[in-house]
py3Dmol code that shows the C-alpha trace and the ligand (Angstrom):
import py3Dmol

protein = """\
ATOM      1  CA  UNK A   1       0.000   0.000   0.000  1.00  0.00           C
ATOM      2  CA  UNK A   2       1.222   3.296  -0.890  1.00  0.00           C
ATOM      3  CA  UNK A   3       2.021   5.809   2.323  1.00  0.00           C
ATOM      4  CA  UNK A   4       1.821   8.626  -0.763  1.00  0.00           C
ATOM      5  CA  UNK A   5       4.963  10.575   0.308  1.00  0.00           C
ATOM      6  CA  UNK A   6       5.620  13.472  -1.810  1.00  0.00           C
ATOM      7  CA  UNK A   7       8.105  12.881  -4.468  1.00  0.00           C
ATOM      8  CA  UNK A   8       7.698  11.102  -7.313  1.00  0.00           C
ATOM      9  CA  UNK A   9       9.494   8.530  -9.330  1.00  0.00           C
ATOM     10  CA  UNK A  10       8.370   9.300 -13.066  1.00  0.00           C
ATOM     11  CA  UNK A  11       9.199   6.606 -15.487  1.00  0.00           C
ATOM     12  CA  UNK A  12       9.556   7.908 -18.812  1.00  0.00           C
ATOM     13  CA  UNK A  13       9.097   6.409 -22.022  1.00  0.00           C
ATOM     14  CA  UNK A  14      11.592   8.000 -24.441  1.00  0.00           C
ATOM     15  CA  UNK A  15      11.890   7.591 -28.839  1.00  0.00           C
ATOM     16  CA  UNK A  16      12.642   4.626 -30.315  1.00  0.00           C
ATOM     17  CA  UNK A  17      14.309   6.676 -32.775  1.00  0.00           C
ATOM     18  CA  UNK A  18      12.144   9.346 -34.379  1.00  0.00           C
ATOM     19  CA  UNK A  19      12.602  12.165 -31.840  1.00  0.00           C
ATOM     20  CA  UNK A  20       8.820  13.619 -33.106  1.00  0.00           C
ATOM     21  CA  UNK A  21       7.323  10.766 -31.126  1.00  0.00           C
ATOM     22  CA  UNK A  22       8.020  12.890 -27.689  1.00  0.00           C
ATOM     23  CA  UNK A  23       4.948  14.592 -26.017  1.00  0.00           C
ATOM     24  CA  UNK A  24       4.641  17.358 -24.411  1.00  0.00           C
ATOM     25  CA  UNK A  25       3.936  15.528 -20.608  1.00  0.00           C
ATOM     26  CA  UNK A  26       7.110  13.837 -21.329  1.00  0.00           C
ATOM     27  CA  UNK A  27       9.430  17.168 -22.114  1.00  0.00           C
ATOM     28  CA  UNK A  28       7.259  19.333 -19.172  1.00  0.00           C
ATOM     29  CA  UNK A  29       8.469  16.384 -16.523  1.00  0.00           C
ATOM     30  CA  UNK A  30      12.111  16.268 -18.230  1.00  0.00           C
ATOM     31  CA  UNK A  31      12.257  19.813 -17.621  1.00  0.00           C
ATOM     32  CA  UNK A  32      10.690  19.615 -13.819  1.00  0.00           C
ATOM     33  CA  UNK A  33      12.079  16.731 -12.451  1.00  0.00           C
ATOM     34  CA  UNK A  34      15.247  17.685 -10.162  1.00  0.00           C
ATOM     35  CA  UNK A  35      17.659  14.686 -11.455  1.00  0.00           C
ATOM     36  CA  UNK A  36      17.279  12.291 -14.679  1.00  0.00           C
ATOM     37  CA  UNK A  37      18.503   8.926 -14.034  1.00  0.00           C
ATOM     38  CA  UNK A  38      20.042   7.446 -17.577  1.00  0.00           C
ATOM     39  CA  UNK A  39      21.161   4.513 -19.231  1.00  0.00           C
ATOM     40  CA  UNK A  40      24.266   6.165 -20.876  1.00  0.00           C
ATOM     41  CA  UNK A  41      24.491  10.057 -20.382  1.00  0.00           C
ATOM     42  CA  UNK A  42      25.458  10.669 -24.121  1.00  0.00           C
ATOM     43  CA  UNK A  43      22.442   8.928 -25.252  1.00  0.00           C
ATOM     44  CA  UNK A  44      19.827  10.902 -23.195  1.00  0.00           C
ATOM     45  CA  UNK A  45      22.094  13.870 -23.529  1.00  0.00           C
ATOM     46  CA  UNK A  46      21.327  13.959 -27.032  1.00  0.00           C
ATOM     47  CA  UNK A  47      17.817  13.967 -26.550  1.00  0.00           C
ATOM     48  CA  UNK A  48      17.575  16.538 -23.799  1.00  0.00           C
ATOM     49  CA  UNK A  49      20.063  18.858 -26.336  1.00  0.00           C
ATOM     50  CA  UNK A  50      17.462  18.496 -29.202  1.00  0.00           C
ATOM     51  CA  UNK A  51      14.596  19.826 -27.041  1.00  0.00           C
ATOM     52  CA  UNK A  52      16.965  22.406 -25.227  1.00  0.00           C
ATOM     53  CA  UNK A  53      16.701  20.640 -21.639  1.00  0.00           C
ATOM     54  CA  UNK A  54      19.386  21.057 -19.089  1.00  0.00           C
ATOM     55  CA  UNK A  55      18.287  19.215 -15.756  1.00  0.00           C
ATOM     56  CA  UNK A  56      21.216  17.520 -14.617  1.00  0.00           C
ATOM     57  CA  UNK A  57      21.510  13.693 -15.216  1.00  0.00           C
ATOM     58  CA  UNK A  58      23.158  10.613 -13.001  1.00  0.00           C
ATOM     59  CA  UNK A  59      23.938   6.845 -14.368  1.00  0.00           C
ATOM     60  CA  UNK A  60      21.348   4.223 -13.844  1.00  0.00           C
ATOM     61  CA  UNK A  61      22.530   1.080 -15.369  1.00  0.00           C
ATOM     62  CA  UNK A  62      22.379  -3.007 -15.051  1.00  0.00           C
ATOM     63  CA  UNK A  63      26.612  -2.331 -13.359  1.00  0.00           C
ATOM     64  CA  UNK A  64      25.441   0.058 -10.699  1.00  0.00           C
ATOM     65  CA  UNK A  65      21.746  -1.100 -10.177  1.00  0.00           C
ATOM     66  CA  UNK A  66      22.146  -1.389  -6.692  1.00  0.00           C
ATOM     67  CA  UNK A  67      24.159   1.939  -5.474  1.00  0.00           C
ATOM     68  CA  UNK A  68      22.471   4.175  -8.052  1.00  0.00           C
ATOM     69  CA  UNK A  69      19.175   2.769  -6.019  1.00  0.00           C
ATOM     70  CA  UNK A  70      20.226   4.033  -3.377  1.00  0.00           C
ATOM     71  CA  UNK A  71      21.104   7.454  -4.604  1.00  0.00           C
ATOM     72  CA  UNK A  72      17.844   7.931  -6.176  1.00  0.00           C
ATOM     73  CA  UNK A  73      16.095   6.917  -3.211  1.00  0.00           C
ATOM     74  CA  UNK A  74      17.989   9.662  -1.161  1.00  0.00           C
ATOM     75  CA  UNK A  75      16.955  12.479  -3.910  1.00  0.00           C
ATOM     76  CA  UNK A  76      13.217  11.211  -3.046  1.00  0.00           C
ATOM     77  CA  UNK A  77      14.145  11.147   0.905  1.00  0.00           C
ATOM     78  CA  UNK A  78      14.809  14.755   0.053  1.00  0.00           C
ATOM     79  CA  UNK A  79      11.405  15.225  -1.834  1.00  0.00           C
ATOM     80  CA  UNK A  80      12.953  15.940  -4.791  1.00  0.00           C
ATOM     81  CA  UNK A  81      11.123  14.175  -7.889  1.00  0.00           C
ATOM     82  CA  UNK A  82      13.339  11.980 -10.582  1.00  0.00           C
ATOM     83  CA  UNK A  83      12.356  10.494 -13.924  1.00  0.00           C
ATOM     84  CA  UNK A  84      14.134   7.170 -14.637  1.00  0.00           C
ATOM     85  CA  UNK A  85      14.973   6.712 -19.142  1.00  0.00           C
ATOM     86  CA  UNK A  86      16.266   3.920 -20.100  1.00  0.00           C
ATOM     87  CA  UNK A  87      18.111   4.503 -24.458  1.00  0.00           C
ATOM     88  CA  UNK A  88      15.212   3.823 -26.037  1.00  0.00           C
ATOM     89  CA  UNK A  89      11.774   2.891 -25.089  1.00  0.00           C
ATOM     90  CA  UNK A  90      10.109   2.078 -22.002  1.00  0.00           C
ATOM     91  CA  UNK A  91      12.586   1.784 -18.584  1.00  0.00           C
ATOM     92  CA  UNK A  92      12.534  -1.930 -17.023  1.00  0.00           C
ATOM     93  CA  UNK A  93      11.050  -3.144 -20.646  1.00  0.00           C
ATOM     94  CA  UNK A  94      14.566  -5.025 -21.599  1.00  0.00           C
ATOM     95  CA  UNK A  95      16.164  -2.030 -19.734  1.00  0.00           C
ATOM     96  CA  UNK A  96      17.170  -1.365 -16.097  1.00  0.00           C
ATOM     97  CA  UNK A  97      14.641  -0.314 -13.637  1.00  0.00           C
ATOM     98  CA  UNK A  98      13.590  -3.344 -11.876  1.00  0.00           C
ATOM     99  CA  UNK A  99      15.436  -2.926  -8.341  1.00  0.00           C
ATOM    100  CA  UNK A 100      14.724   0.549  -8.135  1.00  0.00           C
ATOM    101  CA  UNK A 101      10.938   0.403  -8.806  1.00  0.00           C
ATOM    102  CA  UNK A 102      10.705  -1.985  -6.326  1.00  0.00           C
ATOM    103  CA  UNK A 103      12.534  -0.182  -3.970  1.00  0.00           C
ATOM    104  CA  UNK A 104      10.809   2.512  -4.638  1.00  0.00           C
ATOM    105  CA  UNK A 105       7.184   1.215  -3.731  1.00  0.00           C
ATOM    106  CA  UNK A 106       8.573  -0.452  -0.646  1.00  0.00           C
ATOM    107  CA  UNK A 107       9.542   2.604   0.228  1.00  0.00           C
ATOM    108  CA  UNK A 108       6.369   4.179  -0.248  1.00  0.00           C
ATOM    109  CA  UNK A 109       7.119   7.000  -3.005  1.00  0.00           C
ATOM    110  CA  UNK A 110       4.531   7.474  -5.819  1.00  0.00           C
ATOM    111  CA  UNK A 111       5.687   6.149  -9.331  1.00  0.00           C
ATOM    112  CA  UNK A 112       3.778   7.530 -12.732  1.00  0.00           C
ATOM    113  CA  UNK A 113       4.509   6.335 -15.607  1.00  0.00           C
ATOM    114  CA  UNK A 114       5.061   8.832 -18.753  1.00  0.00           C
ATOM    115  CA  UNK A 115       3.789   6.761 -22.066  1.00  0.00           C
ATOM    116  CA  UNK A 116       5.895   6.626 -25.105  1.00  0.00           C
ATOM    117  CA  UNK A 117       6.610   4.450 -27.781  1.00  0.00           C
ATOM    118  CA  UNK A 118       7.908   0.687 -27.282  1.00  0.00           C
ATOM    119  CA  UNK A 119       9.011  -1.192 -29.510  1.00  0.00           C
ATOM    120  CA  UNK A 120       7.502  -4.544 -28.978  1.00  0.00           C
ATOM    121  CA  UNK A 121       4.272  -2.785 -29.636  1.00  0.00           C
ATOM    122  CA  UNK A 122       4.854  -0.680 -32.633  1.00  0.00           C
ATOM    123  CA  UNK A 123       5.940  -4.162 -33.948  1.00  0.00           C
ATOM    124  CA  UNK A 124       2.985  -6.532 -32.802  1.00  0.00           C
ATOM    125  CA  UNK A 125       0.007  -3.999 -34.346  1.00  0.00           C
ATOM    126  CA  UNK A 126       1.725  -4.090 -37.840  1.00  0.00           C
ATOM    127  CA  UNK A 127       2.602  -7.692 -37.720  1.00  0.00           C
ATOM    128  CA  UNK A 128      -0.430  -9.067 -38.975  1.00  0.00           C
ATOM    129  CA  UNK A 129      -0.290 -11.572 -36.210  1.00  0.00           C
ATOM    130  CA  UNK A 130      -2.900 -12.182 -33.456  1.00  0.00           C
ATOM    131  CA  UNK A 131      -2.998  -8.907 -30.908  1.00  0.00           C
ATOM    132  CA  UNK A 132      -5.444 -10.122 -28.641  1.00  0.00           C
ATOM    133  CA  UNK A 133      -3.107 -12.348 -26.526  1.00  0.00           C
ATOM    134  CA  UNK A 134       0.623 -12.133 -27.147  1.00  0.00           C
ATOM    135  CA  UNK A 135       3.995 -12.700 -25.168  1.00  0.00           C
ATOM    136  CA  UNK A 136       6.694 -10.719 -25.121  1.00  0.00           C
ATOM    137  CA  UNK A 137      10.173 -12.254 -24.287  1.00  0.00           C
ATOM    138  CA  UNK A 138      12.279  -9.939 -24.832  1.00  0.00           C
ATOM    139  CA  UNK A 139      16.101 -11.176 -25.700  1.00  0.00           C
ATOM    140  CA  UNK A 140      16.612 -14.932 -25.851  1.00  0.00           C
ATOM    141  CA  UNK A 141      19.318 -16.452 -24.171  1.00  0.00           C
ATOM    142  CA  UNK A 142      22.573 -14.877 -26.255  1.00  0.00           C
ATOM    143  CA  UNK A 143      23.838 -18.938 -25.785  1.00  0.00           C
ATOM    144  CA  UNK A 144      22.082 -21.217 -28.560  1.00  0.00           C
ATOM    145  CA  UNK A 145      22.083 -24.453 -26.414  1.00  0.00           C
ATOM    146  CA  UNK A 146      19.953 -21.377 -23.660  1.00  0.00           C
ATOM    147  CA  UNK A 147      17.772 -20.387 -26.552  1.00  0.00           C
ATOM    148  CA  UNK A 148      16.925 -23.703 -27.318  1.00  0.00           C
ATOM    149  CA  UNK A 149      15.865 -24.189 -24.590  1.00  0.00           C
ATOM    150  CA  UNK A 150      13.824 -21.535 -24.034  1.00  0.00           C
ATOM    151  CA  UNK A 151      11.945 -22.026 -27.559  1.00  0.00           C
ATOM    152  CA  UNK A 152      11.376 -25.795 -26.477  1.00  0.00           C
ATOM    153  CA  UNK A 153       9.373 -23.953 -23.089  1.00  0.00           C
ATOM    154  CA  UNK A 154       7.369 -21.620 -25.259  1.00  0.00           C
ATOM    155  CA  UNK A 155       6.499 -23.923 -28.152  1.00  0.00           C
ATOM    156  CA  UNK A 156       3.130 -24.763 -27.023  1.00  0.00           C
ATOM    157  CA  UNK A 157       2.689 -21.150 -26.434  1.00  0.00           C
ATOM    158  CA  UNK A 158      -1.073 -20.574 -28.159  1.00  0.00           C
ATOM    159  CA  UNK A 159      -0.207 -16.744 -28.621  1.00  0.00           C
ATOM    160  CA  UNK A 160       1.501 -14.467 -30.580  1.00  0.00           C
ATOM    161  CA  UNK A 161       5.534 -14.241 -29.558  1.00  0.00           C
ATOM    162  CA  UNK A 162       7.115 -11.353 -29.509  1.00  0.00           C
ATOM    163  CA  UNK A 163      11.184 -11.287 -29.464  1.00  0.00           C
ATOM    164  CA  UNK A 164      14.532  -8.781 -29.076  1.00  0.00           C
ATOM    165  CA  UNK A 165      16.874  -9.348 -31.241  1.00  0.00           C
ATOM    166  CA  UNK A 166      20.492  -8.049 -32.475  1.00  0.00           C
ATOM    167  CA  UNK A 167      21.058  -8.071 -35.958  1.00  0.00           C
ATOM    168  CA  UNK A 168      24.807 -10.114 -35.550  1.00  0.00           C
ATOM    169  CA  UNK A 169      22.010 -12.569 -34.103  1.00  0.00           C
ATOM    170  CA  UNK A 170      18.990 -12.103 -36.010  1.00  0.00           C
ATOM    171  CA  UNK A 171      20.144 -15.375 -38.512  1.00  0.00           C
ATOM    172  CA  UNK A 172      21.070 -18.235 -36.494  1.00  0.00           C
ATOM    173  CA  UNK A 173      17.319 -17.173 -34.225  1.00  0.00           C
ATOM    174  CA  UNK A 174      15.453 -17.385 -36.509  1.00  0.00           C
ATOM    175  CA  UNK A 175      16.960 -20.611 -38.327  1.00  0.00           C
ATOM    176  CA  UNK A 176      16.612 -22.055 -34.544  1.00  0.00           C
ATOM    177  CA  UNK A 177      13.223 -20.686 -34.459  1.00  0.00           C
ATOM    178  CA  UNK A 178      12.406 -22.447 -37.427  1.00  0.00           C
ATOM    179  CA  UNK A 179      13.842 -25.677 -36.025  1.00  0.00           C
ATOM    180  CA  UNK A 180      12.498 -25.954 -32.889  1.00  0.00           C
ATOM    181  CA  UNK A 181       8.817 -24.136 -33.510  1.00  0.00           C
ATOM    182  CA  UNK A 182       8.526 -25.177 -37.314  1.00  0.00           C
ATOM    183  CA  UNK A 183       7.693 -23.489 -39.396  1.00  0.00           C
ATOM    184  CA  UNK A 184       5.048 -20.881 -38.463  1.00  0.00           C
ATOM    185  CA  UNK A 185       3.790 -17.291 -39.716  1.00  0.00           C
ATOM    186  CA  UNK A 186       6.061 -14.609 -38.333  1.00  0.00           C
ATOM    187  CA  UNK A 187       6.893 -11.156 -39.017  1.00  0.00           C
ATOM    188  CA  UNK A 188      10.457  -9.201 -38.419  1.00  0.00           C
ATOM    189  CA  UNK A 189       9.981  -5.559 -37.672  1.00  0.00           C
ATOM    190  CA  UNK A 190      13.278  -3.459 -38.364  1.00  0.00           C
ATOM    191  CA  UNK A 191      14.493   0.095 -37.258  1.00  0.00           C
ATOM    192  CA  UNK A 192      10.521   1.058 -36.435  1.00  0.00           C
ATOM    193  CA  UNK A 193       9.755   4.959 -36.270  1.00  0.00           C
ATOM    194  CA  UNK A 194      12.954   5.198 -38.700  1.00  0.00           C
ATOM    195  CA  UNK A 195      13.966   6.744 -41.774  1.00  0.00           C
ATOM    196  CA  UNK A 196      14.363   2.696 -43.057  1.00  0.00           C
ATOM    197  CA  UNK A 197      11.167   1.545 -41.727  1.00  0.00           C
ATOM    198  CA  UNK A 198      10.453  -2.031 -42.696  1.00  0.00           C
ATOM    199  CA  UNK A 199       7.964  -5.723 -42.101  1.00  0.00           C
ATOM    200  CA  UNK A 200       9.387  -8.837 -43.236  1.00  0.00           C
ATOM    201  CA  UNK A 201       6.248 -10.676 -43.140  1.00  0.00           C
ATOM    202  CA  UNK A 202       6.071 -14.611 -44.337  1.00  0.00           C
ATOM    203  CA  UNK A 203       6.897 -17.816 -42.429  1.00  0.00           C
ATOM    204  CA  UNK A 204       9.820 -18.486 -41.089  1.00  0.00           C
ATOM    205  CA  UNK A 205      11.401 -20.618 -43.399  1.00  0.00           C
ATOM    206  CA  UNK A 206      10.723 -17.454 -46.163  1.00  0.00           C
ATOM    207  CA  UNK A 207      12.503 -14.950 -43.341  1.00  0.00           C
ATOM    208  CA  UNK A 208      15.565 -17.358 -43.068  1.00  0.00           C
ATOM    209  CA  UNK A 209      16.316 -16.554 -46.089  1.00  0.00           C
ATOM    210  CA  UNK A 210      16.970 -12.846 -45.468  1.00  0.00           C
ATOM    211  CA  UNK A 211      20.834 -11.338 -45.508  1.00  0.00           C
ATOM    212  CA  UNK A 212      22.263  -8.588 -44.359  1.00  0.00           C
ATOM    213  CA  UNK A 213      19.712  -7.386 -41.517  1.00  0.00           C
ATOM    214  CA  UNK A 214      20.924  -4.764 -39.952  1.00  0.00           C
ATOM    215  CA  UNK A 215      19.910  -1.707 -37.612  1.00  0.00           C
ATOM    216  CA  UNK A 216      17.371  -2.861 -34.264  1.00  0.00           C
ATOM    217  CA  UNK A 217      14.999  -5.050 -34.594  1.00  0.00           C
ATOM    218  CA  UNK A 218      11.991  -7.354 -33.309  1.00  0.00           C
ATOM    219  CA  UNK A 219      10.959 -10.896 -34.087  1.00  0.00           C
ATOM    220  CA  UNK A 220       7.362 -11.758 -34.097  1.00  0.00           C
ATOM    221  CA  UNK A 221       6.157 -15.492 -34.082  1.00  0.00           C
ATOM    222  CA  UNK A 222       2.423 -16.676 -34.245  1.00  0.00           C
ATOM    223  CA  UNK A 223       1.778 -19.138 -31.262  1.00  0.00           C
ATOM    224  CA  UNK A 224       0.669 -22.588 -31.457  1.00  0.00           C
ATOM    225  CA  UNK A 225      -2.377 -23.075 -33.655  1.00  0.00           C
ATOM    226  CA  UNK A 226      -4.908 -24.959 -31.777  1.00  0.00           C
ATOM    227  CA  UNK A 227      -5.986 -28.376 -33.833  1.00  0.00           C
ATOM    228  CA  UNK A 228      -9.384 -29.354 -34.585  1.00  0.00           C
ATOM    229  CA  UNK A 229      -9.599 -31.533 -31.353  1.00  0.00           C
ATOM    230  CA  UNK A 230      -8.431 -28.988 -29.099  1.00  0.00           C
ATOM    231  CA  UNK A 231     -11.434 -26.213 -29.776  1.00  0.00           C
ATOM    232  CA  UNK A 232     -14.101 -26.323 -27.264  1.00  0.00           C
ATOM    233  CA  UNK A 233     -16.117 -26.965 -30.033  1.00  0.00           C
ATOM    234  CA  UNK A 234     -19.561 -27.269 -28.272  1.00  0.00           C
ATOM    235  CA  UNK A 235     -19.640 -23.808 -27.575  1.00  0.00           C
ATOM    236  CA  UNK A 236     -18.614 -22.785 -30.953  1.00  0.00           C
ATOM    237  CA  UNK A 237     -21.004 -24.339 -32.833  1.00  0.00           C
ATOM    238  CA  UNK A 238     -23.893 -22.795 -30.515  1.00  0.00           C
ATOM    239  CA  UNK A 239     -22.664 -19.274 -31.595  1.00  0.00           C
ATOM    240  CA  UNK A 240     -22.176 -20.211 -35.402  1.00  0.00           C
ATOM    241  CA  UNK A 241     -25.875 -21.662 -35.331  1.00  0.00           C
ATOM    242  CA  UNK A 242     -27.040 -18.557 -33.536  1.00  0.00           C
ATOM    243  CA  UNK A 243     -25.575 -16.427 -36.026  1.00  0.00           C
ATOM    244  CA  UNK A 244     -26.808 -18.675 -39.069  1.00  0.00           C
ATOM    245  CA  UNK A 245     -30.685 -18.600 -37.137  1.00  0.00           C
ATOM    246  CA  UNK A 246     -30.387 -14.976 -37.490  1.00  0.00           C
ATOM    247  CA  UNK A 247     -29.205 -14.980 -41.346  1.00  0.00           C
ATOM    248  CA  UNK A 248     -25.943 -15.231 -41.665  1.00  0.00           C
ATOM    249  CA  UNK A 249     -24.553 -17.889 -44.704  1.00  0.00           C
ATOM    250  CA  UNK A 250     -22.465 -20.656 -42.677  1.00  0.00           C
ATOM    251  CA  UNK A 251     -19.144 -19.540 -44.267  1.00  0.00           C
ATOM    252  CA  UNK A 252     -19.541 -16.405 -43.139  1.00  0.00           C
ATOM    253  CA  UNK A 253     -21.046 -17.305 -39.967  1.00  0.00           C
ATOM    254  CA  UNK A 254     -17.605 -19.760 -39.448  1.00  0.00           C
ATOM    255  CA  UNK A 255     -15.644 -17.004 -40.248  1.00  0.00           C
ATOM    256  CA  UNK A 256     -17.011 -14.819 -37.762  1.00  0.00           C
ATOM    257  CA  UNK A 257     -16.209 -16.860 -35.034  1.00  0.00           C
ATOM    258  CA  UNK A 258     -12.943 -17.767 -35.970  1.00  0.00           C
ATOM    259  CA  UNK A 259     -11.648 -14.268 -36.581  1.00  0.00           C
ATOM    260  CA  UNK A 260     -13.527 -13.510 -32.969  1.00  0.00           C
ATOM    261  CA  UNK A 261     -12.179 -16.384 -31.076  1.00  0.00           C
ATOM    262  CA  UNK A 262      -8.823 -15.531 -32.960  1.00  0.00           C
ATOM    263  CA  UNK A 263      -9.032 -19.401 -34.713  1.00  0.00           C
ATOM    264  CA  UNK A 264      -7.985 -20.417 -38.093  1.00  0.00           C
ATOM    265  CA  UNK A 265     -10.705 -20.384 -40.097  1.00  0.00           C
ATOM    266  CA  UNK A 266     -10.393 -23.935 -41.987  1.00  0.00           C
ATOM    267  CA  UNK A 267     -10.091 -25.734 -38.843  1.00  0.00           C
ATOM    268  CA  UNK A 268     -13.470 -24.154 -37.442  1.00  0.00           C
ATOM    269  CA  UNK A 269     -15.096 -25.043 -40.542  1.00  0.00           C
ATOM    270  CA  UNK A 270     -13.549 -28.566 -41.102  1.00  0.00           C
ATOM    271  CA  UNK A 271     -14.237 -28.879 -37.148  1.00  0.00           C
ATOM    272  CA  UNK A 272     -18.145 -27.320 -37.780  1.00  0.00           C
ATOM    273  CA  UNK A 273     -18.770 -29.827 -40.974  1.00  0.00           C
ATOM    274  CA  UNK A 274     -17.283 -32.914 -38.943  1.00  0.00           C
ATOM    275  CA  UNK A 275     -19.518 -32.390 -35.931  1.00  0.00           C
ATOM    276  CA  UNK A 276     -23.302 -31.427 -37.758  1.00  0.00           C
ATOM    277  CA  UNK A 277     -22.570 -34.631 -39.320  1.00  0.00           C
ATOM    278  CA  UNK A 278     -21.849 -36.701 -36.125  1.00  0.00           C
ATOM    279  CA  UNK A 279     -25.297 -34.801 -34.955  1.00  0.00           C
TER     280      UNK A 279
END
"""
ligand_1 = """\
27
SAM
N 13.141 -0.380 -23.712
C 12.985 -0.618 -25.101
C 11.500 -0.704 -25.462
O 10.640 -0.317 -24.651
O 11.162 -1.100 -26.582
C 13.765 -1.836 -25.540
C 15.229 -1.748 -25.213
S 16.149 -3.155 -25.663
C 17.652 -2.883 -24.827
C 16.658 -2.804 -27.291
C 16.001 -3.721 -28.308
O 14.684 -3.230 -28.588
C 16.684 -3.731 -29.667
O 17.746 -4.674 -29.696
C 15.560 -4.139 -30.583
O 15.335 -5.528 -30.508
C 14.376 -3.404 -29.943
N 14.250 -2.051 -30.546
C 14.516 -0.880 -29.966
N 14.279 0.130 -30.825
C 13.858 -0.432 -31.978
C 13.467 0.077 -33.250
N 13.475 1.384 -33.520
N 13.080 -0.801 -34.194
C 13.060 -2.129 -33.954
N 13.428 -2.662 -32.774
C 13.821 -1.823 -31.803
"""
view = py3Dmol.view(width=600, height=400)
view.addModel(protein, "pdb")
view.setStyle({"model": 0}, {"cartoon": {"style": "trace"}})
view.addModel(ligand_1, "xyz")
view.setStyle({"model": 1}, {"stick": {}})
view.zoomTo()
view.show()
């Protein structure tokens, strides 16, 4: 439970890389806060030069996690307000943040966050892949034998996946993707809000065959398509009859459903066939 003590912990979403994504909360708390805790000083120093912003800046990084905590705490002892940017992107979202949030609430100092762009998101809506449920992973294990492992723990995953990756490692993930997960629709999202914008869309055995990828980038992966046998189908079938009762042709009744229920279509209408004639 919060004890609501005065100063504030702002976490603060920051460009991906087109500086026109920051709003105007985002530069106003810049501005007000009394100290900016950074990744790397020269990155956020570029930022805060662009948009003519001189609050003074300390280190917050995965090396000094702990000490830097308890420097930023002390600022807030002092009721003086911080914001916490990570490079790019959200804080704590494959960034340092963790410890000190934490700290932070057990200490009872209010945290707000500052919305921005991420890029796990900008990827996912343009993906064409499923949005209602998705994971996001982050970075994979930088050791293959780790990553394999980790893909064997997520293969039965029913949802989208959503994946960091650098580009000296984009190849050999996605031809281990392609191994281990077979090979599924997926989508590779490179240097997003950019100047060099661009969606590799296709399966993954199209997207293995990609050279040269290089600037930041994010691997999508549809999740494991449910077969025939594993739809609930009794329920199903009550809502495609209810919508063919009221009109609808039985394709596009199927259809409905499936795109609802976020289902391949084919299965739910081999599925729908296969039971009205057990019936
Ligand atoms: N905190 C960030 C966020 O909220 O998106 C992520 C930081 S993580 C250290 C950096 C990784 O994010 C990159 O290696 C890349 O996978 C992804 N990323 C960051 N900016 C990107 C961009 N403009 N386009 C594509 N991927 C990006």
């Amino acid at each position: 439970m919060s004890l609501h003590k005065k100063a504030t912990l702002f976490l603060v979403a920051t460009p991906i890389g087109n500086l026109s994504e920051v709003s105007e909360r985002t530069l106003s708390v810049l501005k007000e806060v009394a100290v900016i805790a950074c990744e790397d000083t020269r990155n956020t120093l570029k930022l805060l030069s662009h948009f003519d912003i001189h609050t003074r800046m300390i280190t917050y990084h995965n090396f000094n996690e702990k000490e830097s905590t308890r420097g930023i705490v002390k600022f807030l002892e002092e009721g003086k307000d911080v914001a916490l940017v990570s490079d790019a992107g959200y804080p704590l979202i494959s960034d340092p943040g963790y410890e000190l949030v934490n700290e932070v609430i057990r200490d009872g100092y209010d945290i707000v966050t500052i919305s921005g762009p991420n890029a796990a998101l900008n990827a996912l809506v343009a993906s064409g892949l499923k949005t209602s449920h998705y994971l996001f992973y982050g970075f994979l294990n930088p050791k293959a034998s780790q990553a394999r492992k980790e893909l064997e723990e997520l293969k039965d995953f029913p949802h989208t996946l959503i994946f960091y990756e650098a580009p000296h490692r984009i190849e050999k993930t996605l031809a281990l993707a392609l191994e281990v997960l077979g090979d599924r629709k997926a989508c590779l999202a490179r240097e997003l809000t950019k100047l060099h914008e661009e969606y590799h869309r296709g399966c993954l055995s199209q997207l293995c065959e990609l050279r040269d990828l290089k600037g930041e980038m994010v691997l999508l992966i549809e999740g494991k398509e449910k077969t025939e046998e594993e739809i609930d189908l009794k329920e199903l079938i009550e809502e495609i009859d209810r919508l063919i009762e009221n009109g609808s042709k039985m394709k596009e009744a199927v259809n409905k459903i499936a795109e609802k229920r976020q289902i391949s279509k084919n299965s739910l209408y081999n599925a729908y066939l296969k039971r009205k004639k057990e019936l």
